[in-house]
Biopython code that builds the backbone (N, CA, C, O; Angstrom):
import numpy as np
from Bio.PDB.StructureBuilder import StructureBuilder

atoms = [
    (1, "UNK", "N", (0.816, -1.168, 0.000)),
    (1, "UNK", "CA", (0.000, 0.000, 0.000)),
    (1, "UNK", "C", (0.872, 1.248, 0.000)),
    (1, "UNK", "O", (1.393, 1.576, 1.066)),
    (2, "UNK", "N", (1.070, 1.939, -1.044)),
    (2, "UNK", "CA", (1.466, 3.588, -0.891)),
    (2, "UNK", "C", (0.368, 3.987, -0.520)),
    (2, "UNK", "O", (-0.777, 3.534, -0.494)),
    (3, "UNK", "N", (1.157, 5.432, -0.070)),
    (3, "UNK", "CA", (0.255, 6.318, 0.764)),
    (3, "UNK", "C", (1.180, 7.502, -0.620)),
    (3, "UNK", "O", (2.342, 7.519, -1.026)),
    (4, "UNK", "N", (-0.514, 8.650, -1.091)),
    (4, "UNK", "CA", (0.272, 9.528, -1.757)),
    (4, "UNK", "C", (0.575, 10.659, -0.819)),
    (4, "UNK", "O", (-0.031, 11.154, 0.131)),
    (5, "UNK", "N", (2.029, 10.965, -1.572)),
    (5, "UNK", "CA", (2.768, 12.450, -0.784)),
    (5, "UNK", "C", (3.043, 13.393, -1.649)),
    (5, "UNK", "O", (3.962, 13.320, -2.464)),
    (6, "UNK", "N", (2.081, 14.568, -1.501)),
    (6, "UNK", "CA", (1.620, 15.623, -2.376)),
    (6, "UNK", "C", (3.413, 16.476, -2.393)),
    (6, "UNK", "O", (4.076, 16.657, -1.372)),
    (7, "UNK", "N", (3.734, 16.763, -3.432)),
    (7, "UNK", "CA", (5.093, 17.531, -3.864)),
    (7, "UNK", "C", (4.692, 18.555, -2.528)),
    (7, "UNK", "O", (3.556, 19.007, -2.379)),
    (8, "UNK", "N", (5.863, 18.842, -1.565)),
    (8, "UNK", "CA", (5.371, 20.139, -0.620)),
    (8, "UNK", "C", (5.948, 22.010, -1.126)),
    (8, "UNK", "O", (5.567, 23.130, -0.787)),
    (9, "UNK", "N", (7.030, 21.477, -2.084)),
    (9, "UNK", "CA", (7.914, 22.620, -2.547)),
    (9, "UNK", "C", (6.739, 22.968, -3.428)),
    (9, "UNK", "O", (6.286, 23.959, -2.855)),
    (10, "UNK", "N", (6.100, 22.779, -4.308)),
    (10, "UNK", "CA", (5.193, 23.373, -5.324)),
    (10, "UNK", "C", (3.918, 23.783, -4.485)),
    (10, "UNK", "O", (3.178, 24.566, -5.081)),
    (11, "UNK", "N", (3.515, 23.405, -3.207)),
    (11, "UNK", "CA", (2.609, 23.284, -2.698)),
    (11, "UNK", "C", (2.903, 24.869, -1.702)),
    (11, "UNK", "O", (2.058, 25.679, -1.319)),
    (12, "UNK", "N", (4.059, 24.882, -1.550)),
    (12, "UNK", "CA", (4.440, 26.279, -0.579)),
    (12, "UNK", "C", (5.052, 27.345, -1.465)),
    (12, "UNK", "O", (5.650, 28.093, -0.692)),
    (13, "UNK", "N", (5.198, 27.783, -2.706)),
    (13, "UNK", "CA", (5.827, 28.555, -3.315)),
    (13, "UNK", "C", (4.997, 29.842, -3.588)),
    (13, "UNK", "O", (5.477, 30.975, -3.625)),
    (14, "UNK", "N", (3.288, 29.423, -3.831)),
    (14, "UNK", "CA", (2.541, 30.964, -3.459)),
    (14, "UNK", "C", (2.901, 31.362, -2.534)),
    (14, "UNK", "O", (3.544, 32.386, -2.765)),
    (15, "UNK", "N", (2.851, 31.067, -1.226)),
    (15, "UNK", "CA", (3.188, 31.507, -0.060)),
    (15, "UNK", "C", (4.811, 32.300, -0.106)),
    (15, "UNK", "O", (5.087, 33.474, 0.142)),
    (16, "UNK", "N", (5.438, 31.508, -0.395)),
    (16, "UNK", "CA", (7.039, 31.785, -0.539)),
    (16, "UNK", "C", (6.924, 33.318, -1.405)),
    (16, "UNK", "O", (7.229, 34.368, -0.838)),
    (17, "UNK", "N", (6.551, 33.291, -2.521)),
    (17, "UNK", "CA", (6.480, 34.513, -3.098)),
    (17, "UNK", "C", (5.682, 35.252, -2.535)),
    (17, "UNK", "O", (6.167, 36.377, -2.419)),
    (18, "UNK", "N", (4.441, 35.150, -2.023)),
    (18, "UNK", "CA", (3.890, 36.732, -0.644)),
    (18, "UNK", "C", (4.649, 37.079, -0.147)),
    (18, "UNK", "O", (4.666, 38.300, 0.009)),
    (19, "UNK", "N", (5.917, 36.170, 0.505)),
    (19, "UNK", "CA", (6.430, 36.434, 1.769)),
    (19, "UNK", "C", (6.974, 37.246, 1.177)),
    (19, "UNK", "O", (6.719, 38.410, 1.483)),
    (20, "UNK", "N", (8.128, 36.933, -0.114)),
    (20, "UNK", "CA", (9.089, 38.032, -0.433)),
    (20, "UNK", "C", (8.570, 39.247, -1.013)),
    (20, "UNK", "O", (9.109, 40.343, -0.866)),
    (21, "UNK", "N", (7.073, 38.952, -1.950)),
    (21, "UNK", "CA", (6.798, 40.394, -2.093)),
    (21, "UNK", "C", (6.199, 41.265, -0.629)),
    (21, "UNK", "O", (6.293, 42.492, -0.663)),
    (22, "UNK", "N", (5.695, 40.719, 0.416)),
    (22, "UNK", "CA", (5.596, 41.431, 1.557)),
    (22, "UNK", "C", (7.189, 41.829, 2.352)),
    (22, "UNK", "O", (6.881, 42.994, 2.604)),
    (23, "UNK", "N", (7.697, 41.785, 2.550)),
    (23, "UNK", "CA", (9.076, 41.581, 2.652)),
    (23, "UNK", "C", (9.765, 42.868, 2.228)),
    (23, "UNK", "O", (10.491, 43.531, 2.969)),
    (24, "UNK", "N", (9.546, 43.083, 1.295)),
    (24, "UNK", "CA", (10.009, 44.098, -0.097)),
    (24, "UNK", "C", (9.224, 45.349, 0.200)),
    (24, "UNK", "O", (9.839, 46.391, 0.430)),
    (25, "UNK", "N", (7.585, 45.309, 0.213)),
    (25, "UNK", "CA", (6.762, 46.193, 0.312)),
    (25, "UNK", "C", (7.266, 46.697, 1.693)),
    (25, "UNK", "O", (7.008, 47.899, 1.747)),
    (26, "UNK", "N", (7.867, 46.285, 2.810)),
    (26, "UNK", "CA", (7.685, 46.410, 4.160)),
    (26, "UNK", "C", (9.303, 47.786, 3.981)),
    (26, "UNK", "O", (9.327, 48.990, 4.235)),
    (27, "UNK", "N", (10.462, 46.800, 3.428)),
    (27, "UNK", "CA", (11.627, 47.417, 3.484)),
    (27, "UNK", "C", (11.282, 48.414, 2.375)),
    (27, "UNK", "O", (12.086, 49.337, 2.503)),
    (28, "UNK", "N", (10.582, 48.625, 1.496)),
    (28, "UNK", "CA", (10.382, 49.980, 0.501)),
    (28, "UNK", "C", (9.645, 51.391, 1.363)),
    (28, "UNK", "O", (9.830, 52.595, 1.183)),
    (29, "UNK", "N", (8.925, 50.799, 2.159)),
    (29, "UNK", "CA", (8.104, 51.758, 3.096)),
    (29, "UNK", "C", (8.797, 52.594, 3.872)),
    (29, "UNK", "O", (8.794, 53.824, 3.825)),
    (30, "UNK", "N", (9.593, 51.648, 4.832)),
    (30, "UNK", "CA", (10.473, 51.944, 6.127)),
    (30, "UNK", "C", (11.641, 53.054, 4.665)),
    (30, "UNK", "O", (11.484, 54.274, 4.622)),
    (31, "UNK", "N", (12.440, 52.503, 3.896)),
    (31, "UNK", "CA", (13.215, 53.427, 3.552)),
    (31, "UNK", "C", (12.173, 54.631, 2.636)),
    (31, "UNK", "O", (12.717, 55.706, 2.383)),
    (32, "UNK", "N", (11.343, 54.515, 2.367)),
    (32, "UNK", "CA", (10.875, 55.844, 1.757)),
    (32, "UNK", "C", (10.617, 57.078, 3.472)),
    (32, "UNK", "O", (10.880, 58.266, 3.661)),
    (33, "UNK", "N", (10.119, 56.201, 4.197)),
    (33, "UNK", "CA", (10.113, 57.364, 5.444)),
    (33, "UNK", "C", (10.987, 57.627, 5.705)),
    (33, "UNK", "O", (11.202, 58.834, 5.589)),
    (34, "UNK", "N", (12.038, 56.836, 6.192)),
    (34, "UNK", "CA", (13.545, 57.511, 6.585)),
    (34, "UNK", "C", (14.107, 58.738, 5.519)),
    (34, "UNK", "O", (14.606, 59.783, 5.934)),
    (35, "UNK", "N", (13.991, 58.524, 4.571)),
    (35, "UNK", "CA", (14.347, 59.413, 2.882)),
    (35, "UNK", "C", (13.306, 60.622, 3.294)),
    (35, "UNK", "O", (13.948, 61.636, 3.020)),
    (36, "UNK", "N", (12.381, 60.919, 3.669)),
    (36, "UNK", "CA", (11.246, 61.887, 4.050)),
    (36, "UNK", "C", (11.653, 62.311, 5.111)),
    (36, "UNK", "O", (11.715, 63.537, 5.020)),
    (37, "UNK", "N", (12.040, 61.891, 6.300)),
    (37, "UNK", "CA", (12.240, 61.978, 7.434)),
    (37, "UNK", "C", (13.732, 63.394, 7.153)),
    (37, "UNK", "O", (13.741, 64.518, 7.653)),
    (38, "UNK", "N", (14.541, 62.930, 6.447)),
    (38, "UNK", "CA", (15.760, 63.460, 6.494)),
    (38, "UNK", "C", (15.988, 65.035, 5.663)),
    (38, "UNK", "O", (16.558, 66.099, 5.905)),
    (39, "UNK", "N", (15.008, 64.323, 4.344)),
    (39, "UNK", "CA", (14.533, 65.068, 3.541)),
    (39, "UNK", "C", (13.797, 66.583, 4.013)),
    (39, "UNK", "O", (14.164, 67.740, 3.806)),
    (40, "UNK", "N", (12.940, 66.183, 4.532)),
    (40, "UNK", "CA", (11.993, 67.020, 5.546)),
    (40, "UNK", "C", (12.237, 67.736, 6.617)),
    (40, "UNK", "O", (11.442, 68.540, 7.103)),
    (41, "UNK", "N", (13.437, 67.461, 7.076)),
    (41, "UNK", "CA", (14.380, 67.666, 7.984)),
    (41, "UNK", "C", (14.600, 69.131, 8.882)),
    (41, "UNK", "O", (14.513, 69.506, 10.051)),
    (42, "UNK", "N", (15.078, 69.918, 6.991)),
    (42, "UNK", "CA", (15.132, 71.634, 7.478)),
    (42, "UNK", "C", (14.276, 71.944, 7.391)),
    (42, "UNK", "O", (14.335, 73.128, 7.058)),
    (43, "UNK", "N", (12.717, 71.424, 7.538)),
    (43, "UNK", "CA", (11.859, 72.678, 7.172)),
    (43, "UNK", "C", (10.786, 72.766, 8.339)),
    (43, "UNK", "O", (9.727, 73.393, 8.375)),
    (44, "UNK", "N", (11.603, 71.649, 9.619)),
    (44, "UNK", "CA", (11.371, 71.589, 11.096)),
    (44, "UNK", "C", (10.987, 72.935, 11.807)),
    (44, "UNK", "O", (11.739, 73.761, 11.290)),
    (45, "UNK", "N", (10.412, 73.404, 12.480)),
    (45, "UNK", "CA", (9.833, 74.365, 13.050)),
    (45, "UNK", "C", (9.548, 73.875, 14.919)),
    (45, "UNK", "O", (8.694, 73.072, 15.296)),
    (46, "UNK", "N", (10.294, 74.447, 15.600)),
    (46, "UNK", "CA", (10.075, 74.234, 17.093)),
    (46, "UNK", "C", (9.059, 75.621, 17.529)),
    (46, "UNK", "O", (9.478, 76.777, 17.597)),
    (47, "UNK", "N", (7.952, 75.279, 17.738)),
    (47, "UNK", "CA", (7.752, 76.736, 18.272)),
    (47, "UNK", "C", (7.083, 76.039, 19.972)),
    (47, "UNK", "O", (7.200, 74.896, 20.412)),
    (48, "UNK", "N", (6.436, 77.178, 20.559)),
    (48, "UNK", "CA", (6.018, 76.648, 21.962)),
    (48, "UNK", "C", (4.738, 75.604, 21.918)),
    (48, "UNK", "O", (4.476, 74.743, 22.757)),
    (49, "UNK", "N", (4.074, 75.890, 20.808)),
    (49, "UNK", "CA", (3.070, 74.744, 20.676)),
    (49, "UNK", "C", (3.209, 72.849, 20.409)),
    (49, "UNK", "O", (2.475, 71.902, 20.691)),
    (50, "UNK", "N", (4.952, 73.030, 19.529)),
    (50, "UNK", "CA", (4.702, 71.886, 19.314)),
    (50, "UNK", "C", (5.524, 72.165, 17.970)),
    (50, "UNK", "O", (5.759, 73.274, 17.489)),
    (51, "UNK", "N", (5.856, 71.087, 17.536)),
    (51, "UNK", "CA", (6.392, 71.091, 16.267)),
    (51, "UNK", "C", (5.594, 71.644, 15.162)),
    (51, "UNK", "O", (4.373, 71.682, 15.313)),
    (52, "UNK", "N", (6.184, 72.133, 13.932)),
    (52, "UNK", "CA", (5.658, 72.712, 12.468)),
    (52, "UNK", "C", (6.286, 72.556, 11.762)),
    (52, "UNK", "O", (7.372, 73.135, 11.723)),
    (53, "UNK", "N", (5.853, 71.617, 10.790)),
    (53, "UNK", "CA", (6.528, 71.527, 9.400)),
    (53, "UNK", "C", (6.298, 72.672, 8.200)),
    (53, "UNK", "O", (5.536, 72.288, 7.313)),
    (54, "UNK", "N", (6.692, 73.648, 8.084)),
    (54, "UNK", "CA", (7.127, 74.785, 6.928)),
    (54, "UNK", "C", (7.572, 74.373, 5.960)),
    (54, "UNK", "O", (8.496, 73.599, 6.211)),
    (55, "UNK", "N", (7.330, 74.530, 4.628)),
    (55, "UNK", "CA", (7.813, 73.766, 3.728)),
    (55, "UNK", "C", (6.922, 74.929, 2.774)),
    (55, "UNK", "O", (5.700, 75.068, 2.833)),
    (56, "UNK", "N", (7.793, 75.663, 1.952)),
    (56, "UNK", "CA", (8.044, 77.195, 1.203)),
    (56, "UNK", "C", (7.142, 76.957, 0.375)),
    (56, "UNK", "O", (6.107, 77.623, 0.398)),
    (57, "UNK", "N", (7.361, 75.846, -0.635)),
    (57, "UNK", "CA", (6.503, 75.442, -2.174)),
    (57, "UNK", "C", (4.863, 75.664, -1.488)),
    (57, "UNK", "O", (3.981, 76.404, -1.923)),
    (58, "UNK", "N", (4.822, 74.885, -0.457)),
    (58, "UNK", "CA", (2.906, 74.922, -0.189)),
    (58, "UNK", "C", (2.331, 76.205, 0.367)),
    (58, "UNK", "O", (1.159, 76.473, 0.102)),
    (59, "UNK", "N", (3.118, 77.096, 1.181)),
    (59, "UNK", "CA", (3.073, 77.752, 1.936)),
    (59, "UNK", "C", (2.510, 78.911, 0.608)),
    (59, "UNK", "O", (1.309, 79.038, 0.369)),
    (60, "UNK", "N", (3.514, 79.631, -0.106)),
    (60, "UNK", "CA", (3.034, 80.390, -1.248)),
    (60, "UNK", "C", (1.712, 80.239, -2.584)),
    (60, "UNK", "O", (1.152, 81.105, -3.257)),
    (61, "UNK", "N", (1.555, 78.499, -2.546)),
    (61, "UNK", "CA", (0.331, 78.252, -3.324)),
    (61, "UNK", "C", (-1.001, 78.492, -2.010)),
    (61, "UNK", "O", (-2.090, 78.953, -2.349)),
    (62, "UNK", "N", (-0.720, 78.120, -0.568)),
    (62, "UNK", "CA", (-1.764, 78.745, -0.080)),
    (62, "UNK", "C", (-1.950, 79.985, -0.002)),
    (62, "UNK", "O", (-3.108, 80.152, 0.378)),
    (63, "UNK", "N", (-1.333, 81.150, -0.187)),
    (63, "UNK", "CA", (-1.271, 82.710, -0.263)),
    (63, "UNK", "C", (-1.528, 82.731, -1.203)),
    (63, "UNK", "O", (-0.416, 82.920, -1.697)),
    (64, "UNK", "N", (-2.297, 82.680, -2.144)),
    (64, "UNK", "CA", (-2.796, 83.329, -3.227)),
    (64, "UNK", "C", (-4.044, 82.899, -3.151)),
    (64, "UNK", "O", (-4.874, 83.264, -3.984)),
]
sb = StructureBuilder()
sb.init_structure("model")
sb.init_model(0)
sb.init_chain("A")
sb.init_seg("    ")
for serial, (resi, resn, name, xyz) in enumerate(atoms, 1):
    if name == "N":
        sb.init_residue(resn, " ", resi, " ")
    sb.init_atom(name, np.array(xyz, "f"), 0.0, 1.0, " ", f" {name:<3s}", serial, name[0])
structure = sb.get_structure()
């Protein structure tokens, strides 16, 4: 009597590929914020309330 044993490598490879495209999506995220983070950096504003992000380009399309 065999007993059948379903291939397990073909059986886990959708999975295998989520993982790495989740994986990817996760490390693309984290470095686009850090890149923003640094980026964004000088246009920091300490005042007594609390932080303000200033940033020139938006500031002048809202004045008009």
């Amino acid at each position: 009597m065999s007993r059948y044993i379903p291939n397990t490598y073909n059986n886990h490879r959708a999975a295998r590929l989520f993982g790495r495209f989740a994986v990817g999506f996760v490390i693309a995220v984290v470095l686009l914020a850090i890149s923003l983070f640094f980026g964004l950096r000088r246009y920091i504003v300490y005042t007594p309330d609390g932080l303000k992000l200033e940033i020139p380009w938006l500031e002048e399309a809202a004045g008009e």
